[in-house]
C-alpha positions, 0 to 999 in steps of 0.5 A: 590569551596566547600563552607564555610557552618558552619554543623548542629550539632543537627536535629533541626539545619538540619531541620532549613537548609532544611527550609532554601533552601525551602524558598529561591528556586525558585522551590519547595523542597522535602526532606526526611533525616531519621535513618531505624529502624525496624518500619519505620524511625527515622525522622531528617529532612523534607519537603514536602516528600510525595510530588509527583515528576516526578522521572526521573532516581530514577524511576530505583531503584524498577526496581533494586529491581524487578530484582533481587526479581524475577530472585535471585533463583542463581547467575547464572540467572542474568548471562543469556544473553539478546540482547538490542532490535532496540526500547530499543536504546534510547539516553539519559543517559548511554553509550549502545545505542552507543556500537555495541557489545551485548548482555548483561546479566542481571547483567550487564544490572542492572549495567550500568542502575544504576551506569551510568543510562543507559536508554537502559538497562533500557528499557531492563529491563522492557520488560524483567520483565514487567510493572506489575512485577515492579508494584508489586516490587512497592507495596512491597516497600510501594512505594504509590506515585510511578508508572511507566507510560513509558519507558526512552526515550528523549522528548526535553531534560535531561536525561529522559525528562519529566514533570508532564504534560506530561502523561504517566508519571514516578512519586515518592516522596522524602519519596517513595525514602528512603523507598527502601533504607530503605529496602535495608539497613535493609535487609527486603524482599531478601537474603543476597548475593541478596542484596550484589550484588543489591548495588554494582551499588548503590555504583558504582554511577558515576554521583557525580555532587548532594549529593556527590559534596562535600564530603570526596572521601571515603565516603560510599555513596550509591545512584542514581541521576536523572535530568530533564531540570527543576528538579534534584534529588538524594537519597541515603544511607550514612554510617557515623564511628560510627552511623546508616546508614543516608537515604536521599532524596533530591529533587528539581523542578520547576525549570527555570534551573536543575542546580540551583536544583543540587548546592541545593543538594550538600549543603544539603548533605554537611549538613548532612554528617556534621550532628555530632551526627552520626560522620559525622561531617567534 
């Protein structure tokens, strides 16, 4: 049931909402909700968000922008065709570990990494690319509290099973996550057909149980989800009628039950859709 939450009408209003949640978790609250502008963000709301989080799936979105950086010379190099390797077949999240029929492109493989987080693609992607390709994506991004210490796999349960005391580990910070998007909606570093292409699985994102939970069916929202047994996290870009691009990254962990991190992001994107000044509001 959507629940009855009056929308903040000014920033102050969403920082005071944000600081509402951060105090009553049990777990700990990352959160970052900014404007793009051509130096950096406009600041609405934060908490704690150059805090590090083990990333989970959002560790798939500089291995996005790794892809298409290096092989966007032409459409027609995302078209070549890559077989999915006996050790890339991880279960977890996505659906190609359990298909018979391959190979894939590397478009296609992109796709089913970002809009059903498929880890197999996913680990695809990474040999094909390789650890300090997606490194150097990193550092493009200005992404300082993310790196990329493994490959997905499951370990004893969610979608990318991990913590911040197993090592290698996946790690970023709510303010990592809104600097891709930052990029992405300001169109800084590729082309412009690159960066057409690169969002379509951003907008394709199935996975609408966190920020999406409670808004309008037609919303433009471009983002990607991850979980944890004990974390949930969500960052994206919300296009409001008439205002600027809204980025978001709402991250919660330490949690006894990843579910209770879920129900916290569907309210705090509640909010911010709400957020009139942007004529988001309900």
């Amino acid at each position: 049931m959507r629940p009855n939450l009056k929308p903040p009408r000014t920033a102050n209003a969403l920082q005071a909402r944000v600081d509402e949640y951060a105090n009553k978790t049990d777990g700990r609250l990352g959160v970052f909700v900014g404007i793009p502008t051509e130096n950096g963000f406009d600041t609405i709301a934060s908490h704690s968000s150059e805090a590090v989080f083990a990333s989970a799936s959002l560790i798939k979105l500089p291995i996005l922008y790794a892809l298409f950086d290096e092989y966007w010379d032409s459409k027609s190099r995302l078209a070549q065709e890559v077989g999915l390797s006996d050790t890339n077949m991880v279960a977890g999240s996505g659906l190609l570990h359990l298909l018979s029929e391959h190979p894939y492109t590397l478009d296609d493989l992109a796709r089913a990494m970002i809009a059903i987080s498929d880890n197999a693609a996913t680990n695809q992607l990474i040999d094909t690319l390789g650890m300090e390709r997606i490194e150097r994506a990193v550092s493009d991004l200005g992404m300082s509290e993310t790196r990329l210490g493994r490959k997905m796999m499951t370990t004893g349960g969610g979608s990318d099973s991990s913590n911040l005391e197993e090592s290698p580990v996946n790690t970023t910070s709510p303010r990592d996550a809104a600097r891709f998007y930052r990029n992405v909606v300001r169109r800084e570093s590729l082309s412009v057909p690159a960066y057409e292409s690169l969002e379509v699985p951003l907008y394709a994102q199935k996975d609408a149980s966190m920020a999406a939970r409670y808004l309008p069916y037609d919303v433009e929202l471009g983002h990607k989800t991850g979980w944890l047994t004990h974390a949930a996290l969500d960052a994206g870009v919300l296009h409001c009628r008439d205002g600027e691009p809204i980025v978001f990254a709402l991250f919660v962990d330490r949690l006894a039950y990843a579910g209770d991190g879920t129900d916290i992001i569907a309210e705090l994107g509640l909010a911010i859709h709400g957020w009139s000044p942007n004529d988001c509001g309900l």
